[in-house]
C-alpha positions in Angstrom: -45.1 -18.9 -52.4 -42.4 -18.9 -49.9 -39.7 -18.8 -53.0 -41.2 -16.3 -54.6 -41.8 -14.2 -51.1 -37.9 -14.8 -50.7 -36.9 -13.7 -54.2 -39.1 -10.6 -53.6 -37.0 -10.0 -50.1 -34.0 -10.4 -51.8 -34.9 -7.5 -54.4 -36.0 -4.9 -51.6 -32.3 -6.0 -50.2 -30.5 -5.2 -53.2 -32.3 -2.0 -53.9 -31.8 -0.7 -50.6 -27.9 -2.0 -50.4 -27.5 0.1 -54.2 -29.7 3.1 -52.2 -27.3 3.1 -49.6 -24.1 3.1 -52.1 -25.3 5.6 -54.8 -22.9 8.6 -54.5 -20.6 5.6 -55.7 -23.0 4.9 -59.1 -23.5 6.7 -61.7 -27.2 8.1 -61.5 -28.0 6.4 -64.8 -26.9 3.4 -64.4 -29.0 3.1 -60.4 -32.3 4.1 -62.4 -31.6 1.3 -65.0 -31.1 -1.2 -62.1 -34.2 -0.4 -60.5 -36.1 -0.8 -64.0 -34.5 -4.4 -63.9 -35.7 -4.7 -60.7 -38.9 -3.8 -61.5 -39.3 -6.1 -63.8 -38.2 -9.0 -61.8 -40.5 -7.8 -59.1 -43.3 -7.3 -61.4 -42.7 -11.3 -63.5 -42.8 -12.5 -59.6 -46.0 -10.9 -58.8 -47.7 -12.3 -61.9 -46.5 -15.7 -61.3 -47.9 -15.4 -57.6 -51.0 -14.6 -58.8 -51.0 -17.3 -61.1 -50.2 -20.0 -58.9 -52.5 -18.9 -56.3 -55.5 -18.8 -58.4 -54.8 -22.2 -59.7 -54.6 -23.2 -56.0 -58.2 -21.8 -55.2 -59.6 -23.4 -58.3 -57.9 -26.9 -57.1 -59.3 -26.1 -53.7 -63.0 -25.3 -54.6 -62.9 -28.3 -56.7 -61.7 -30.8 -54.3 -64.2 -29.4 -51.5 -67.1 -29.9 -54.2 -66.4 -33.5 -53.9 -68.1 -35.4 -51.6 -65.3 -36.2 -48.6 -65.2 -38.9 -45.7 -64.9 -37.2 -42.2 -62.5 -34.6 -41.5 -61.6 -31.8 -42.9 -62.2 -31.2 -46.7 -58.7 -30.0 -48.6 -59.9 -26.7 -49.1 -61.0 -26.1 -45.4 -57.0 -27.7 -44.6 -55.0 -25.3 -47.1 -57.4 -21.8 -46.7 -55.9 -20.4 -43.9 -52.0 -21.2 -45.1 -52.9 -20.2 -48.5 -54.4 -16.7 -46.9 -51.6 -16.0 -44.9 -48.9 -17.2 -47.7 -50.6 -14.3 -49.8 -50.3 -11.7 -46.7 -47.0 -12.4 -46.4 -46.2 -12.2 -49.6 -47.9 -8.9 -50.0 -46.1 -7.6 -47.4 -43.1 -8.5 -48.9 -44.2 -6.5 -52.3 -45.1 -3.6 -50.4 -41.8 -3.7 -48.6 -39.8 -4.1 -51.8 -41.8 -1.4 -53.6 -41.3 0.7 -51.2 -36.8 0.1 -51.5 -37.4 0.7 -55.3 -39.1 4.1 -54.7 -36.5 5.0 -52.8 -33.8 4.0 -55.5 -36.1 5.7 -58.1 -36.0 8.5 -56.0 -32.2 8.8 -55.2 -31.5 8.0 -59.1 -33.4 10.6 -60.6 -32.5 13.5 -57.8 -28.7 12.2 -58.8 -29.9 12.8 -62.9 -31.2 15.9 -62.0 -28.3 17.0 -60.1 -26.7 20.5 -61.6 -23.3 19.0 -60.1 -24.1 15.4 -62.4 -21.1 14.7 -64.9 -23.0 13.7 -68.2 -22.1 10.1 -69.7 -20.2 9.7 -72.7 -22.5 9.7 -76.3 -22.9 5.9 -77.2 -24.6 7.2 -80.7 -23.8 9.8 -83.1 -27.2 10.5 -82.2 -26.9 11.5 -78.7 -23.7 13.1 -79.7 -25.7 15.7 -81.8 -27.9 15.7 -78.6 -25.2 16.7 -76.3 -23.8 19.3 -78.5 -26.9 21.0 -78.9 -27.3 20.9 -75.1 -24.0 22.8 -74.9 -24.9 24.8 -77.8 -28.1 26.4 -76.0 -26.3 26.6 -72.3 -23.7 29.0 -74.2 -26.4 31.0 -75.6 -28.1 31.1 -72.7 -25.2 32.1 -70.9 -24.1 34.7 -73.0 -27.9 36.5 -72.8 -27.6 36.7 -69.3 -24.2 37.9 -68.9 -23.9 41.1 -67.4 -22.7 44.2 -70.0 -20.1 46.1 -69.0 
């Protein structure tokens, strides 16, 4: 729990570090890195929940068994196991929070009327762009005032 809680700190850290330097990225390319960070955040969340399921189940099972004196596993490891899960949802809600804000930055950046398209990678997209161009010039000649 306490790797995965780190891994989860250390993607709020980069998204807010990559927040913090966008006018140096290209919009694009800071909404792909959030996506990746997403992911990452999102494969770390599952395997949380995995892991801390298959600790309940070990627990209930091992207090179902009949125990000497003391405490019974399950009563030992409840309280860390609770509070490993609240931290660790802090952590998510902390990191989800950083990725907002990188979402947020990248897509006022792709929406930007200043923002320097990206080169075609396809023919595809090259048709794209021109068509873009096509119906700006169109548009721009409709509104132009006649003399």
């Amino acid at each position: 729990m306490r790797r995965l809680r780190n891994q989860i700190g250390v993607f709020a850290t980069h998204a807010r570090a990559l927040n913090s330097m966008a006018k140096n990225f290209d919009s694009a390319a800071l909404v792909e890195e959030a996506n990746q960070l997403l992911e990452g955040l999102k494969e770390a969340k599952k395997e949380c929940w995995g892991a801390s399921s298959k600790i309940e189940t070990l627990a209930r099972s091992l207090s179902s068994r009949p125990q000497g004196r003391g405490m019974s596993p399950a009563a030992q490891y409840g309280p860390e196991l609770r509070a490993a899960r609240r931290q660790f949802a802090d952590a998510v809600r902390d990191a989800e929070k950083a990725l907002g804000q990188l979402y947020s930055t990248g897509m006022a950046g792709l929406n930007s009327p200043t923002r320097v398209s990206t080169s075609p990678d396809s023919v595809f997209e090259l048709v794209l762009m021109f068509s873009d161009l096509l119906v700006k010039w169109i548009e721009h000649a409709r509104n132009k005032p006649k003399k």
